[in-house]
C-alpha positions as CSV (number, residue, x, y, z in Angstrom):
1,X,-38.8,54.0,-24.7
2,X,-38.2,54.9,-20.9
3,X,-36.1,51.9,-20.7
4,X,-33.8,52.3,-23.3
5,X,-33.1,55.7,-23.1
6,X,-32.0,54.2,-19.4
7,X,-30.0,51.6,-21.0
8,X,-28.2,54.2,-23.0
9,X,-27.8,56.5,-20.0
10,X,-26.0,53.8,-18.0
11,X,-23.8,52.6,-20.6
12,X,-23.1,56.6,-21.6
13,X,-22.0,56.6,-17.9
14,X,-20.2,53.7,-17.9
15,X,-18.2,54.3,-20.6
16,X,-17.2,57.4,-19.1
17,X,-16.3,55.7,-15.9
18,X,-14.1,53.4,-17.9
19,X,-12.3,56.0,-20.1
20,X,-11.6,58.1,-17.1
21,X,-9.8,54.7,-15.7
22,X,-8.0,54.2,-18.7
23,X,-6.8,57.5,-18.4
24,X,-5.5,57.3,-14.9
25,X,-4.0,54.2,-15.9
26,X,-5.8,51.9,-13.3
27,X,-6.7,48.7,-15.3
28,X,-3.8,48.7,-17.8
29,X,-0.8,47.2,-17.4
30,X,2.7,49.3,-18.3
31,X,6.3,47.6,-18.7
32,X,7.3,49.7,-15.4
33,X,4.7,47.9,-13.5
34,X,6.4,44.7,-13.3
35,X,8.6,46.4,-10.3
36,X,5.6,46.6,-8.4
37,X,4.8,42.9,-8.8
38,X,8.9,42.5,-7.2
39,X,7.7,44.6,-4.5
40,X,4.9,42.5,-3.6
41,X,7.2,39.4,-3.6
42,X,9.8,40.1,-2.1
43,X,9.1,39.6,1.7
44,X,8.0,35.8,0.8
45,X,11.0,35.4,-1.2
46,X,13.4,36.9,1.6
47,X,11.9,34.5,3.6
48,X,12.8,31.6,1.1
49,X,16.1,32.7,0.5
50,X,17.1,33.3,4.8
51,X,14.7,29.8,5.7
52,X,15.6,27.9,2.5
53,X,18.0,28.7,0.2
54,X,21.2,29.3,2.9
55,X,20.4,26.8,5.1
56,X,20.6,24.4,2.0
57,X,23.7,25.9,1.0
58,X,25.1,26.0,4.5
59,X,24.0,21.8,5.3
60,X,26.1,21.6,2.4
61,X,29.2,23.3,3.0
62,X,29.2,21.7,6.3
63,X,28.9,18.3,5.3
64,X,32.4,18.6,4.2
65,X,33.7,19.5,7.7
66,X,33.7,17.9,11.2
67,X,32.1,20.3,13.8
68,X,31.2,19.3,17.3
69,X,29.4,22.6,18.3
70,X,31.7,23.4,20.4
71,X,35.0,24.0,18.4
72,X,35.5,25.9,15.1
73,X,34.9,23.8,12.2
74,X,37.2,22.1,10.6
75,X,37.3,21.1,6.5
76,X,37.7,17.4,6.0
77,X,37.0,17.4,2.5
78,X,34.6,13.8,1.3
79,X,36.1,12.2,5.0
80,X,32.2,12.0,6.1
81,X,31.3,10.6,2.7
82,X,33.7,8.3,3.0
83,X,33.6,6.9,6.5
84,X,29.7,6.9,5.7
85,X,30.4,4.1,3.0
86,X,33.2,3.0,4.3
87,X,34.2,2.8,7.6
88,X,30.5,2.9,9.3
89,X,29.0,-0.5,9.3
90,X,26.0,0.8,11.2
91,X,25.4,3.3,7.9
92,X,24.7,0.1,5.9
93,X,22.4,-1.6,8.6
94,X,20.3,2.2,8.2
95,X,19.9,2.2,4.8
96,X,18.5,-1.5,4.4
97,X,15.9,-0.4,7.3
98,X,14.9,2.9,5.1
99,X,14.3,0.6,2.4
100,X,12.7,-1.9,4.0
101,X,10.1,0.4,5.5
102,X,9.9,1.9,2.1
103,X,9.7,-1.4,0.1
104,X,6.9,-2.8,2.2
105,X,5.2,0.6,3.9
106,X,4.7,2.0,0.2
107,X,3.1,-0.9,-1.5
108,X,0.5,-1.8,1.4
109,X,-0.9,1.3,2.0
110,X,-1.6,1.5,-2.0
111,X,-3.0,-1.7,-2.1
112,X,-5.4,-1.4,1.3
113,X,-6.1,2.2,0.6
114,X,-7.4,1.1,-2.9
115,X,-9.4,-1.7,-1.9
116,X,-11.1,0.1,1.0
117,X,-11.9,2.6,-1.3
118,X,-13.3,0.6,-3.6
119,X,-15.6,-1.0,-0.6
120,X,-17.0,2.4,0.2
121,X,-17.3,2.8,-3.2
122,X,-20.1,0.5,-4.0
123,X,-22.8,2.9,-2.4
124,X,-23.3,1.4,1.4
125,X,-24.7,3.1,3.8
126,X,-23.3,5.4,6.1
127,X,-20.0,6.0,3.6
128,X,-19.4,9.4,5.7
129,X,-19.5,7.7,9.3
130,X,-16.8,5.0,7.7
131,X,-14.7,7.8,6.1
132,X,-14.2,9.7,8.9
133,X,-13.5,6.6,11.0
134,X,-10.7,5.7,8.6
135,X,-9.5,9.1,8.2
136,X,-9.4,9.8,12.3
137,X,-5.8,8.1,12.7
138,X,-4.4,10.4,10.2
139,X,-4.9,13.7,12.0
140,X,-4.2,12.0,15.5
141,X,-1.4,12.9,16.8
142,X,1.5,10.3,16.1
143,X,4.0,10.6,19.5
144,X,0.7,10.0,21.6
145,X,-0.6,6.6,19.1
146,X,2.7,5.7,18.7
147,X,2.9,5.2,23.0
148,X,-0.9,3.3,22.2
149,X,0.8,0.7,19.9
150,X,3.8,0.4,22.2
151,X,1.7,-0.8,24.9
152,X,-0.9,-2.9,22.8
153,X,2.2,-4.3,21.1
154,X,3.9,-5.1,24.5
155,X,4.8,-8.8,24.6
156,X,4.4,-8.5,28.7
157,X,1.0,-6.3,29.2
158,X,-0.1,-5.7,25.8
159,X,-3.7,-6.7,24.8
160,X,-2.5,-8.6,21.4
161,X,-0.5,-10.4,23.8
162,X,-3.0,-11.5,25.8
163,X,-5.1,-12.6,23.3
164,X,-2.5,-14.6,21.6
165,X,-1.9,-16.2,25.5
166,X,-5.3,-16.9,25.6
167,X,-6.0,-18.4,22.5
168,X,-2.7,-21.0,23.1
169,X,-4.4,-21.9,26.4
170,X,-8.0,-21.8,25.0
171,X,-6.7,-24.5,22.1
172,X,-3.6,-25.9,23.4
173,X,-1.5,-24.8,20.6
174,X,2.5,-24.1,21.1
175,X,2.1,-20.7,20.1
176,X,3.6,-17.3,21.6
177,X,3.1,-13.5,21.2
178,X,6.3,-12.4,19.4
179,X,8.2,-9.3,20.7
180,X,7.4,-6.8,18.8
181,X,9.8,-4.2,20.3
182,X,12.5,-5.6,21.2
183,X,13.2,-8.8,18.7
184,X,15.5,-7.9,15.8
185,X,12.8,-9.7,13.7
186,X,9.7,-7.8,14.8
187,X,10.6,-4.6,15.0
188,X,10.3,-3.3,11.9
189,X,6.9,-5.0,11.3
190,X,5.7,-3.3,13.9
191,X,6.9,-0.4,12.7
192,X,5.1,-0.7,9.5
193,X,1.8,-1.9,10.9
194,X,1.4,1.1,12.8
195,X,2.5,3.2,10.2
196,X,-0.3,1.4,8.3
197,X,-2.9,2.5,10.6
198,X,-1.9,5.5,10.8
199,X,-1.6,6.6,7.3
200,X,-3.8,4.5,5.2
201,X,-6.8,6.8,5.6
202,X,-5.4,9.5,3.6
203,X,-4.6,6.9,1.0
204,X,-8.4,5.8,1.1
205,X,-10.0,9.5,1.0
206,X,-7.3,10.2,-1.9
207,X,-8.2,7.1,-4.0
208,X,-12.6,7.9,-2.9
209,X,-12.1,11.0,-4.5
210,X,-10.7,9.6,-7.7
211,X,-13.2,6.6,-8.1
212,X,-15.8,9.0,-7.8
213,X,-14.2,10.9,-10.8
214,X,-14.1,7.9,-13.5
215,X,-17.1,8.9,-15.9
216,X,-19.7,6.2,-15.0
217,X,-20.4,5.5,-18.4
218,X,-17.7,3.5,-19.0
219,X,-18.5,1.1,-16.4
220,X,-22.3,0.8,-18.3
221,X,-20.3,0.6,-21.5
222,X,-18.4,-2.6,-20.7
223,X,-21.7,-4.2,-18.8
224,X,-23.1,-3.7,-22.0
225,X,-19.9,-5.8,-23.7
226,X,-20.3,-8.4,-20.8
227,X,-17.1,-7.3,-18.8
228,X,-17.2,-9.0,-15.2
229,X,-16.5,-7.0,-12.2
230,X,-12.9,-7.9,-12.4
231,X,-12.6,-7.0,-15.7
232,X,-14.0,-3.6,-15.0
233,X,-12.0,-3.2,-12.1
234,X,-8.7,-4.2,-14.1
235,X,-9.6,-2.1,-17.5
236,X,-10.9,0.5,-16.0
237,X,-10.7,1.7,-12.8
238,X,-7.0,0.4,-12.2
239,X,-6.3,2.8,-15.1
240,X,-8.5,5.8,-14.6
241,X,-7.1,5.9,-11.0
242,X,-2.9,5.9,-12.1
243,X,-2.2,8.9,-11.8
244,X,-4.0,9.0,-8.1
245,X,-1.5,5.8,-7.7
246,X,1.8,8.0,-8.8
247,X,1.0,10.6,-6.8
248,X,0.5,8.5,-3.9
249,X,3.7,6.3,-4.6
250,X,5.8,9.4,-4.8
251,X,4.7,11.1,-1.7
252,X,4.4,7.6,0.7
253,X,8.2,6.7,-1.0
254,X,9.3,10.3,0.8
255,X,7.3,9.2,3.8
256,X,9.2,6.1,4.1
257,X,12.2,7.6,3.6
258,X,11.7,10.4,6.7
259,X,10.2,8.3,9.2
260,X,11.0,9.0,12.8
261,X,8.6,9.1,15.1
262,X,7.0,5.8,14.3
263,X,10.1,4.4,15.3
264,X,11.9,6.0,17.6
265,X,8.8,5.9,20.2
266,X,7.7,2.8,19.7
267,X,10.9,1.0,20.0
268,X,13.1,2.8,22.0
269,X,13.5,1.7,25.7
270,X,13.4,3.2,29.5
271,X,17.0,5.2,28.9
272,X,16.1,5.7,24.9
273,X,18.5,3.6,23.5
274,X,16.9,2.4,20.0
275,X,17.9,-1.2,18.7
276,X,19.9,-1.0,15.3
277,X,17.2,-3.1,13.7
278,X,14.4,-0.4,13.1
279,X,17.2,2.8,13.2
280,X,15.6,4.7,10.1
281,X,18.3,7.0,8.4
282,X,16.8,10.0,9.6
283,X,17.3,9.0,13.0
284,X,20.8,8.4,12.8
285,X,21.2,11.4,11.2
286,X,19.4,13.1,14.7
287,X,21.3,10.8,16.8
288,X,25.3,11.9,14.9
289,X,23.6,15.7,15.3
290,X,22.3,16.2,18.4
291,X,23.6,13.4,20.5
292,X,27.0,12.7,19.1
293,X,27.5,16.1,18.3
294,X,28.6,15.5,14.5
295,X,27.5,17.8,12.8
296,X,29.5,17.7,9.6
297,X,28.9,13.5,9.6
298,X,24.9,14.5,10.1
299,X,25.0,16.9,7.3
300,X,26.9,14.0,4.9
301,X,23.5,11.9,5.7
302,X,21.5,14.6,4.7
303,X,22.9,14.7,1.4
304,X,23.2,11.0,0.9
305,X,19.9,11.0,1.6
306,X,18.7,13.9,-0.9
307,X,20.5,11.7,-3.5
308,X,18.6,8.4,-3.5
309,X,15.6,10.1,-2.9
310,X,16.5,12.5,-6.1
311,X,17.2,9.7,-8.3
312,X,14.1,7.1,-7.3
313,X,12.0,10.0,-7.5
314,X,13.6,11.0,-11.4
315,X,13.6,6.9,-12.5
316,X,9.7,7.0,-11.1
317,X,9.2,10.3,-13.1
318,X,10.2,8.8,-16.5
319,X,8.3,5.4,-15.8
320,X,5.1,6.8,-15.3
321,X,4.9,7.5,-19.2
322,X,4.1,3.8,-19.3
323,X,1.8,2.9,-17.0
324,X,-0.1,6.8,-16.0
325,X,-3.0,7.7,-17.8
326,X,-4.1,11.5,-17.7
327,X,-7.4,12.6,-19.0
328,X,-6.2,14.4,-21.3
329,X,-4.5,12.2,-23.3
């Protein structure tokens, strides 16, 4: 009795609590109230239109003048374009090193990220200690094991060099440490084998977390059918982590497209002089900027550059239908 004549006491109370709300109008949502929510959002989008939206618009405007920095610009019309495709051999040389490091950076991380994953997968112990020593590269700090690999790459003083001396005198063999820094042929392997240690531990901790999201049950299913471990791993996993996969490819295909630092530390000598062979396009586009003071020209790359990655990024977009599968569906 005591308690529900409580019960009805606090609802009583809270009922009046509610209709004097309703009445101040706290808790219900009026047509004018959407100015409000403009009022709250308008300092971030300010800040996207002064930081974003302008200096989008203004890269563009530019890229269709030649300004040094120094002198008022002056309108060229499509003359960058043009002398970009073709008057500027060294343009062409760019673009087949930003594809290169995105043809063979790209695919290798996915594949060793995946199949480390599935190691640490299989339940062994001490799966934290080995994740975080995977993971570690990532969040270093890439100028200062960038300078690392320049020195354990060094065909002179480097320790892979030394091992590779020792092991021709240990067995005789003709062999020699290549140079990876300055020989148009290693250069850009070296490139992506640092890049590979540096990034694949995101890759790995990305893929983990999706192979410890595939329903277990489906691997007991097809034991139960007699599927071997490759066929599991083929039918099922392969599948259940695609959409992981896109995501990855998309995001490691922008990667490769912006690298700079890997490059540009690594192989750059004493007066910083890079050779052509590993020039990424966003480094030329620093060098016409801030060294040649070709501004308009830099701005051109810019744009080229927004333009293949556009339409890979669209043609990767409508191919996923094919080969992504979503939960969902």
């Amino acid at each position: 009795m005591g308690r529900s004549a409580t019960g009805s006491a606090s609802s009583a109370r809270s009922g009046g609590q509610t209709s004097l709300l309703r009445r101040l109008g706290v808790g219900r949502w009026r047509a004018d109230q959407q100015n409000e929510g403009y009022l709250f959002i308008l300092p971030s989008f300010i800040g996207f239109v002064v930081f974003v939206v302008v200096p989008i618009i203004g890269s563009l405007v530019l890229s269709f003048h030649r300004w040094d920095l120094l002198t008022p610009p002056k309108f060229v019309g499509f003359d960058n374009y043009i002398e970009l495709v073709d008057t500027d051999p060294l343009f062409g040389q760019v673009l087949r090193n930003t594809f290169f490091y995105m043809l063979t950076i790209a695919p290798l991380q996915l594949v060793t990220g995946f199949v480390l994953a599935v190691l640490l997968d299989t339940g062994i112990r001490g799966l934290r200690l080995y994740r975080l020593i995977y993971f570690m590269p990532v969040v270093t700090n890439a100028v200062a094991a960038a300078l690392v690999f320049q020195f354990l790459l060094n065909r002179d003083i480097g320790v892979l060099a030394a091992w590779i001396w020792n092991l021709a005198e240990a067995t005789g063999l003709p062999i020699q440490p290549p140079d990876w820094l300055n020989d148009p042929r290693w250069a850009k392997p070296g490139v992506v084998l640092f890049t590979l240690w540096k990034n694949t531990g995101f890759t790995m901790v990305m893929y983990l977390a999706a192979l410890q999201a595939v329903p277990e049950v489906l691997y007991e299913a097809a034991k139960v059918d007699g599927a071997s471990a490759w066929q599991r791993l083929r039918r099922i996993t392969v599948p259940m982590v695609s959409a992981t996969t896109f995501f990855l490819l998309v995001i490691q295909m922008l990667g490769a497209f912006q690298i700079f630092v890997e490059p540009f530390v690594m192989t750059s000598n004493t007066q910083g002089q890079l050779p052509k062979a590993s020039l990424s396009i966003v480094i030329y586009l620093y060098q016409n900027a801030f060294q040649f003071q070709r501004m308009g020209k830099a701005a051109a790359i810019a744009w080229v550059l927004f333009a293949i990655v556009l339409v890979l990024t669209f043609f990767q977009l409508r191919l996923q239908r094919r080969w992504v599968h979503y939960e969902t569906e």
